[in-house]
C-alpha positions in Angstrom: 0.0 0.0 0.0 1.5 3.3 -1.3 1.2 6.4 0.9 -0.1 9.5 -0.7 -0.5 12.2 2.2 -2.4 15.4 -0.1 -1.7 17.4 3.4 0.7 20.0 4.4 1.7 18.5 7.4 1.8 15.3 7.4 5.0 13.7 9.1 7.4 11.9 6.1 6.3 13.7 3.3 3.9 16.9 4.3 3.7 20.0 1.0 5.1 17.2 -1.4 1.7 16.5 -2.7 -0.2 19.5 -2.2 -0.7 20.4 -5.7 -3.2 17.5 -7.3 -0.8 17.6 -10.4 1.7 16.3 -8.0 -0.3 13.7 -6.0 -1.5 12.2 -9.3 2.2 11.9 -10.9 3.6 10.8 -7.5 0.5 7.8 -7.6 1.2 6.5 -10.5 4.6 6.5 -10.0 3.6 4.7 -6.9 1.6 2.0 -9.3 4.6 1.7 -11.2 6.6 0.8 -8.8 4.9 -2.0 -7.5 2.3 -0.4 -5.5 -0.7 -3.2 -4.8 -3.1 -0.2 -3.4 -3.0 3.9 -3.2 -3.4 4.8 0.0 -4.9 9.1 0.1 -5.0 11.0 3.2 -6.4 15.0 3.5 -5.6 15.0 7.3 -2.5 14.7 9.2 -2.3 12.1 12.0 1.7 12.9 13.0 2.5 11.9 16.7 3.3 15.8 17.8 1.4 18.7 16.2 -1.5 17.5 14.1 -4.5 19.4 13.6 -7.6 18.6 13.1 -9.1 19.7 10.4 -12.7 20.9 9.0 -14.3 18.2 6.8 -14.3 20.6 4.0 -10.5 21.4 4.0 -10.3 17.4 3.6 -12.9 17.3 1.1 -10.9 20.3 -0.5 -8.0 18.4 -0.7 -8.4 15.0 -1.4 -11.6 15.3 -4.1 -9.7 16.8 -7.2 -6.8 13.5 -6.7 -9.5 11.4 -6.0 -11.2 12.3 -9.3 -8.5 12.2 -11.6 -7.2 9.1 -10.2 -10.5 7.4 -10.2 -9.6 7.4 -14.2 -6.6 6.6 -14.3 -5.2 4.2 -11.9 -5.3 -0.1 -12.4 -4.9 -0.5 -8.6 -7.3 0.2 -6.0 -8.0 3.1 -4.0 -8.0 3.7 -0.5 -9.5 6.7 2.1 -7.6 7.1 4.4 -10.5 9.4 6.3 -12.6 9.3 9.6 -15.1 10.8 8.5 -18.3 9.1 6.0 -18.5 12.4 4.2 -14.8 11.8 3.4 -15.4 8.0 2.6 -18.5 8.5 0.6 -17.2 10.8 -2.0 -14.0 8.6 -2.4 -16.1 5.4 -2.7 -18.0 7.6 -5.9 -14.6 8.2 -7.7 -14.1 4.9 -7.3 -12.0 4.0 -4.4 -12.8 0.0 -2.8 -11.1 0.7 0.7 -11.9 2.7 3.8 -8.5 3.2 5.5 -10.1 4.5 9.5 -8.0 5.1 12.2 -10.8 5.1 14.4 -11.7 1.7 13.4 -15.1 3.2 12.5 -15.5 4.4 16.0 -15.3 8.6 14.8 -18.7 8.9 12.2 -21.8 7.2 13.3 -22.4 6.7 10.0 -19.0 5.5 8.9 -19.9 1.0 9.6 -23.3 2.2 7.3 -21.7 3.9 4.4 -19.3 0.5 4.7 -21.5 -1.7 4.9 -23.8 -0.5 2.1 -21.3 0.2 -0.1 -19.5 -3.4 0.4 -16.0 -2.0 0.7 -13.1 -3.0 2.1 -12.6 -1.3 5.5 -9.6 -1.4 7.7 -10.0 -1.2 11.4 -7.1 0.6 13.4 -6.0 0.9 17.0 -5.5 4.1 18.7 -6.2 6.3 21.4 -7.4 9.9 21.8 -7.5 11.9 18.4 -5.2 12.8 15.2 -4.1 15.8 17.8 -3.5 14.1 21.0 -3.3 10.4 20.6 0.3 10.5 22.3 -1.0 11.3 25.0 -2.6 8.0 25.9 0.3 5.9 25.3 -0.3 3.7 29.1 -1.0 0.1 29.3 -0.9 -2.4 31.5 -0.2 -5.1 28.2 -0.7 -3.6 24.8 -0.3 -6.7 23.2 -3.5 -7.9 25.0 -5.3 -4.7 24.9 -4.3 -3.9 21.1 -6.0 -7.6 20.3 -9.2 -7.3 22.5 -10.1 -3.7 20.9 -9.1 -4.8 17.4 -11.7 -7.9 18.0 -14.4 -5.6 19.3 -14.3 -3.2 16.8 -13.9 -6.2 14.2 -17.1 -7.5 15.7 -19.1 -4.1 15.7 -18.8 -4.1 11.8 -19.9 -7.5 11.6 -22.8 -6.2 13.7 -23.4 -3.8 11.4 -23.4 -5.5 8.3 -19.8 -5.2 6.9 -18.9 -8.9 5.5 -16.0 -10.5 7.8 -14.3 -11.2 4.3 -13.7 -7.1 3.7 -12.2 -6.6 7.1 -8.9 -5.5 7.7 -7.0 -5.3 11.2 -4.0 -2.2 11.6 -2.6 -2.5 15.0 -1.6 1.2 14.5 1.9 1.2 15.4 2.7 5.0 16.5 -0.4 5.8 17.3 -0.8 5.9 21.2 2.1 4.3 21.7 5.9 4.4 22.3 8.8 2.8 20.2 8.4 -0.3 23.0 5.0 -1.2 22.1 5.7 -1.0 18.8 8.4 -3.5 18.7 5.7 -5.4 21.3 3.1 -5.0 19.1 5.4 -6.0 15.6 6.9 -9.6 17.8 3.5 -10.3 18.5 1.9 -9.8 15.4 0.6 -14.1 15.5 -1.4 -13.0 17.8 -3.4 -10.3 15.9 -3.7 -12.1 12.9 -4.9 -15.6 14.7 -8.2 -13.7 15.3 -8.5 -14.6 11.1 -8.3 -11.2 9.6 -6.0 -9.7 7.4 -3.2 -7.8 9.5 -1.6 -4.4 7.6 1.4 -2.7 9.6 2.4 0.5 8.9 5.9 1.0 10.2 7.8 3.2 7.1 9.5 6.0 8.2 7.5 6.2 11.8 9.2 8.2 14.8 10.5 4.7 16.5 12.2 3.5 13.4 14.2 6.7 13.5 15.3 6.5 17.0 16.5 2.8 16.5 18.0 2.9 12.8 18.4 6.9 12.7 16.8 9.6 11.3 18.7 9.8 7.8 17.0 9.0 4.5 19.3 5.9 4.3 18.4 5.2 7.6 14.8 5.6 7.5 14.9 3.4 4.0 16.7 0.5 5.7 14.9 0.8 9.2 11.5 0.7 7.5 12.7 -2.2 5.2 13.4 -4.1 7.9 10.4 -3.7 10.3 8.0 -4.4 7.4 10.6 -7.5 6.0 10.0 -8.9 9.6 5.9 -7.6 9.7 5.6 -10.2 6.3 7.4 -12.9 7.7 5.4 -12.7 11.2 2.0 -12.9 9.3 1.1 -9.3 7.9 -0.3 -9.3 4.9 -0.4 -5.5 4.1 2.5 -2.9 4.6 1.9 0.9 4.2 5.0 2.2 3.1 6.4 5.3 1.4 9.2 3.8 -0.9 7.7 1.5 -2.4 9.8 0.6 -5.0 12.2 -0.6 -2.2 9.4 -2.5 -0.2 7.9 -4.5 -3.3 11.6 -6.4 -3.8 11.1 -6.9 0.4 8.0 -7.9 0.3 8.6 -10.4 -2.2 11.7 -12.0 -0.6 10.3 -11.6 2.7 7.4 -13.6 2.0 9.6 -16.2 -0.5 11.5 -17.0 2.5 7.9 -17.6 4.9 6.4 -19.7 2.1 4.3 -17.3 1.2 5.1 -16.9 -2.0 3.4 -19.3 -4.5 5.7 -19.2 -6.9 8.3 -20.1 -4.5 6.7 -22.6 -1.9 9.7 -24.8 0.0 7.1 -27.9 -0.1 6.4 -27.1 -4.3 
């Protein structure tokens, strides 16, 4: 899954994208690369200093990509949006995923609008808001406590009508949570994915990878490569990343060497 952040702030790659001209070259540069999915975002989640923003700024921003890539790209499209507003004119140009960080737990109307529409959603883990979520980074196991929500929320779109084969789990690594329950929550990943949903990690170029590989674009590559190298062989079956080019050749030997790979199975 290829990040495309149309924001000015977002962490990695805020301004890039701004212009739609941009966001649409940079996507299908994306596609060409590798990219299985397009992931677009109109609001900034970043550990310190996000702002929330009015659903019309994120309409504003995301609608004139969304239509122009609703033409053009072979891969699908994701929201990445909290709000059904968002979700619902995405869905219209043609996207097939809702991306939520709130795990569908922000709109009221969000599990409807998925549910009727028979989209792909994936449900994330995270505390607070896209402005404070740090804040709430306490727990007594986050392993544990990751899992139970994931389930629960997993179960309130069942409840609501979303089909159990279009739900994706995000244990939200960096959201509400320090650089230890990351690596808690990435060692444990079997545990996540044994409640039989698709698991997708986001790791690539997050805060914790730069405190443990450094902050350098090198760095950042290889940190990133490896946490989502390790996320495929643990189970995941989704990584968001930013350079994808580099994470379709990891992908592909990371899941070779699992016997994941098809076209490479150790008992073929």
């Amino acid at each position: 899954m290829g990040v495309l952040n149309v924001t000015p702030d977002s962490f990695s790659d805020g301004g890039k994208y701004l212009e739609a001209d941009c966001a649409v070259d940079h996507a299908l540069a994306m596609e060409a690369a590798g990219a299985d999915v397009i992931d677009v975002g109109g609001e900034s989640s970043r550990p310190v200093g996000a702002v929330e923003v009015p659903v019309e700024v994120e309409l504003a921003r995301v609608t004139p990509v969304l239509e122009r890539l609703g033409k053009r790209l072979k891969v699908p499209i994701s929201i990445d949006t909290r709000r059904s507003e968002v979700a619902r004119v995405a869905l219209e140009s043609g996207a097939a995923i809702i991306n939520d960080i709130t795990a569908l737990g922000h709109d009221p109307e969000m599990a409807a609008l998925a549910a009727r529409t028979k989209c792909i959603v994936v449900l994330m883990h995270m505390r607070g808001g896209p402005a404070n979520h740090i804040k709430f980074a306490h727990y007594g196991d986050v392993v544990r406590e990751v899992v139970e929500y994931l389930d629960a929320r997993a179960r309130f779109a069942l409840a609501a009508g979303v089909a159990r084969s279009r739900i994706i789990l995000d244990p939200g690594l960096g959201f509400a949570k320090t650089a230890q329950h990351n690596l808690k929550l990435l060692a444990a990943l079997p545990d996540l994915w044994a409640l039989g949903y698709p698991v997708l990690v986001g790791a690539s170029r997050k805060t914790f990878v730069s405190r443990i590989s450094g902050s350098g674009e090198r760095d950042l590559e290889f940190g990133s490569a490896a946490a989502n190298a390790l996320a495929i062989a643990a189970g995941a079956s989704i990584v968001r990343v930013h350079d994808v080019g580099a994470a379709v050749a990891i992908v592909r030997m990371a899941a070779a060497i699992a016997g994941r790979d098809q076209r490479f199975r150790r008992d073929a």
